[in-house]
N, C-alpha and C positions, 0 to 999 in steps of 0.2 A: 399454214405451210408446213410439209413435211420433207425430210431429209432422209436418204437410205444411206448404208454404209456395207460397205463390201464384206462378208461374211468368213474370206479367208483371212492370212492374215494382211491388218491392213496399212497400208506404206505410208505415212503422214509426210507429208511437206513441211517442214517448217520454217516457214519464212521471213520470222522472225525481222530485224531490221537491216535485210540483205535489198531491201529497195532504196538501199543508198539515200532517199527522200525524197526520190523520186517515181510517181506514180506511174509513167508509163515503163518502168523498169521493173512495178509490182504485175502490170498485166505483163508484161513476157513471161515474167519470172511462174506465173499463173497456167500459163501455157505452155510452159516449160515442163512443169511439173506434171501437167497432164500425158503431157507425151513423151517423159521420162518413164511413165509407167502408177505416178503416185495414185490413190486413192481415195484420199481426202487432203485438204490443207491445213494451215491452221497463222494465224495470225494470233499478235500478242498488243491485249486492252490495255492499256493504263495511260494516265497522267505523269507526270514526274512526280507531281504531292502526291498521288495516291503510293507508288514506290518509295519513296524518302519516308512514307508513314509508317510502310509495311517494314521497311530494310531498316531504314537508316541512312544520314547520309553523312559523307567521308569525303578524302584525299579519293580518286580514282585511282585504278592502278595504270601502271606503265602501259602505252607511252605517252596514255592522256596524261595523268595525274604527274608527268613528268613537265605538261603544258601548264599547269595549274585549274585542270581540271576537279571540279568536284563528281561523283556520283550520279548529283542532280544534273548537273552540266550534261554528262553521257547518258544521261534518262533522254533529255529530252533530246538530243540529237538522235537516238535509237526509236525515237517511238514513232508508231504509224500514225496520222494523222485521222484526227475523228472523223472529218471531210470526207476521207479515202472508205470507210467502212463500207458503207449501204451501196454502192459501185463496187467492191470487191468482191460484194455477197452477189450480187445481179450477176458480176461476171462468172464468179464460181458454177452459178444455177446454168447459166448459158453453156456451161461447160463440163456439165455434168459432174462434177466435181465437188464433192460435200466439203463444207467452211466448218471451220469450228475456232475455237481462241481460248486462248490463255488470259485468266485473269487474276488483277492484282487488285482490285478494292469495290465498293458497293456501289459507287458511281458507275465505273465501267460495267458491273454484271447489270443495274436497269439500264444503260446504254446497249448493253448486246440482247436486252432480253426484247425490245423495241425492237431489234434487228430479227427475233425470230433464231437467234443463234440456238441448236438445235444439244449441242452440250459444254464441259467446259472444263479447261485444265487447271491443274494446281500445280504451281512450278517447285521444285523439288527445295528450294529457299524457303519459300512459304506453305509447307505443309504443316508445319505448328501451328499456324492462323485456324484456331478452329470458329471462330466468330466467322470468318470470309469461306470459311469448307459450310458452314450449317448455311451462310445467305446462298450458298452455290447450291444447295439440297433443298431447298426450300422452292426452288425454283423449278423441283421434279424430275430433272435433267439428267440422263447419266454424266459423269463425274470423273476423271480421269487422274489421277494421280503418281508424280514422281519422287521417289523414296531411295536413298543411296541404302540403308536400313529398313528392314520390315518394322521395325521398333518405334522408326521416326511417327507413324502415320497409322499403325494398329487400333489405337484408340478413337479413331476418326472415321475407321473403316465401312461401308456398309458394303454387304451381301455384293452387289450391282456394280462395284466400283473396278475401275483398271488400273490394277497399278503397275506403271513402270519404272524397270531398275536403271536410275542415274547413279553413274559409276562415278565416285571422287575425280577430282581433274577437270582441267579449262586449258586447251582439251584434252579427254578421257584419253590415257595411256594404252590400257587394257581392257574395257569395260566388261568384265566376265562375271557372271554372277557370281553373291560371297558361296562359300563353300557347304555343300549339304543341300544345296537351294536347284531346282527345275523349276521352267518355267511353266505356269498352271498352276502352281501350288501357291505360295506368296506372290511374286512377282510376275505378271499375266505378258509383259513386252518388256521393250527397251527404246531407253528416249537416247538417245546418242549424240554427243558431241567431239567430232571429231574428222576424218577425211579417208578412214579405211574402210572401202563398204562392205570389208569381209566380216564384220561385227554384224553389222545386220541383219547378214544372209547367214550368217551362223546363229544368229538367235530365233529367224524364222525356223529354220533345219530343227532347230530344240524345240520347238513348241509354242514359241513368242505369238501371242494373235494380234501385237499392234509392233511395229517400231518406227518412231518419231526421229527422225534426222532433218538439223540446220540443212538449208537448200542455199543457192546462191548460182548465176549463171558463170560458167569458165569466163564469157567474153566481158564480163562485166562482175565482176567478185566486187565481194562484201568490204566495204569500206572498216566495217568493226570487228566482224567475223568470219574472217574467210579461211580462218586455223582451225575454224570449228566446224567446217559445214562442205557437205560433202556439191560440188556440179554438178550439172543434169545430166552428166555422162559416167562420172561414178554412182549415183543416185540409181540411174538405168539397171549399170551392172549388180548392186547389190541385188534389185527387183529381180532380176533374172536369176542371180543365186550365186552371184560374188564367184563365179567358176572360171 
């Protein structure tokens, strides 16, 4: 099975855990995103042990960890279910819309590699993991990478790789590249978190060939992240060019 991917630059959905837990709320959200303008999607692999393994686990922050939330606690209420994968991929194909995912440990990359998952992201937390960056290269895949620093991930880097600029902040204040920096040269896009889509359509206008933005529907917003993630109606407008 093979996968194509749109040659200009190209608009990622990230859907991260905006399906509330609910699967018929990830196919809208699926379809949402197609006809928002997106390009490809992207879904996020893990367990809660494999994250707690990767991170660490804590007090959550406000206004879970004010619940007595742990970390682990909002792993696993965040996370897509294994069940949901091979249905999300079928649907994606249905829809012409290339899948991809975010991965957090070697469990989840032979689960997605079962799936045929065509590449794979490294979250801008765990770009230091260079044990989980060589099982993710190993696997032949282009590679995708987020870096608030060129510094963070240089040593990890191959030729082939995409790196995009995550700008400090949950969510990103300003996300503009650091200073001296176009993109093409170190940082190839931008992964964004946040609800302005003029970030996006300004980082396309500069050169960006990918930019990744949290997704979520207006009528149904993100129970965890709806501060971070742009509706299928700002989503639209950045594609078209944030004008």
């Amino acid at each position: 099975m093979t996968r194509s991917f749109a040659p200009h630059c190209e608009w990622v959905a990230e859907i991260s855990n905006n399906h509330n837990g609910n699967f018929d709320l990830a196919v809208r959200l699926f379809h949402a995103a197609k006809n928002a303008g997106a390009d490809s999607v992207k879904l996020q692999c893990y367990t809660p042990d494999e994250l707690v393994a990767l991170r660490g686990d804590s007090l959550a922050p406000d206004p879970w960890g004010d619940q007595g939330w742990t970390m682990y606690n909002l792993y696993a209420k965040a996370m897509t279910p294994r069940e949901w994968f091979p249905k999300l991929f079928d649907l994606a194909d249905e829809l012409d819309l290339p899948i991809f995912a975010s991965v957090f440990g070697l469990e989840s990359l032979e689960f997605l590699e079962d799936l045929y998952c065509p590449r794979y992201k490294i979250a801008s937390l765990d770009n230091h993991h260079s044990d989980l960056i060589a099982a993710c290269r190993a696997t032949s895949k282009p590679l995708i990478i987020s870096a608030s620093e060129y510094s963070d991930v240089w040593h990890d880097l191959d030729t082939d790789d995409t790196v995009l600029y995550c700008a400090p902040g949950y969510p990103q204040e300003e996300p503009s590249l650091p200073a001296g920096h176009t993109y093409g040269d170190v940082f190839h896009g931008l992964s964004y978190h946040g609800q302005n889509p003029a970030f996006g359509a300004h980082a396309a206008r500069y050169g960006a060939s990918m930019v990744e933005a949290h997704f979520q529907l207006r009528e149904e917003r993100s129970l965890l992240e709806s501060n971070i993630s742009l509706d299928q109606h700002r989503f639209a407008h950045m594609v078209s060019g944030g004008a």
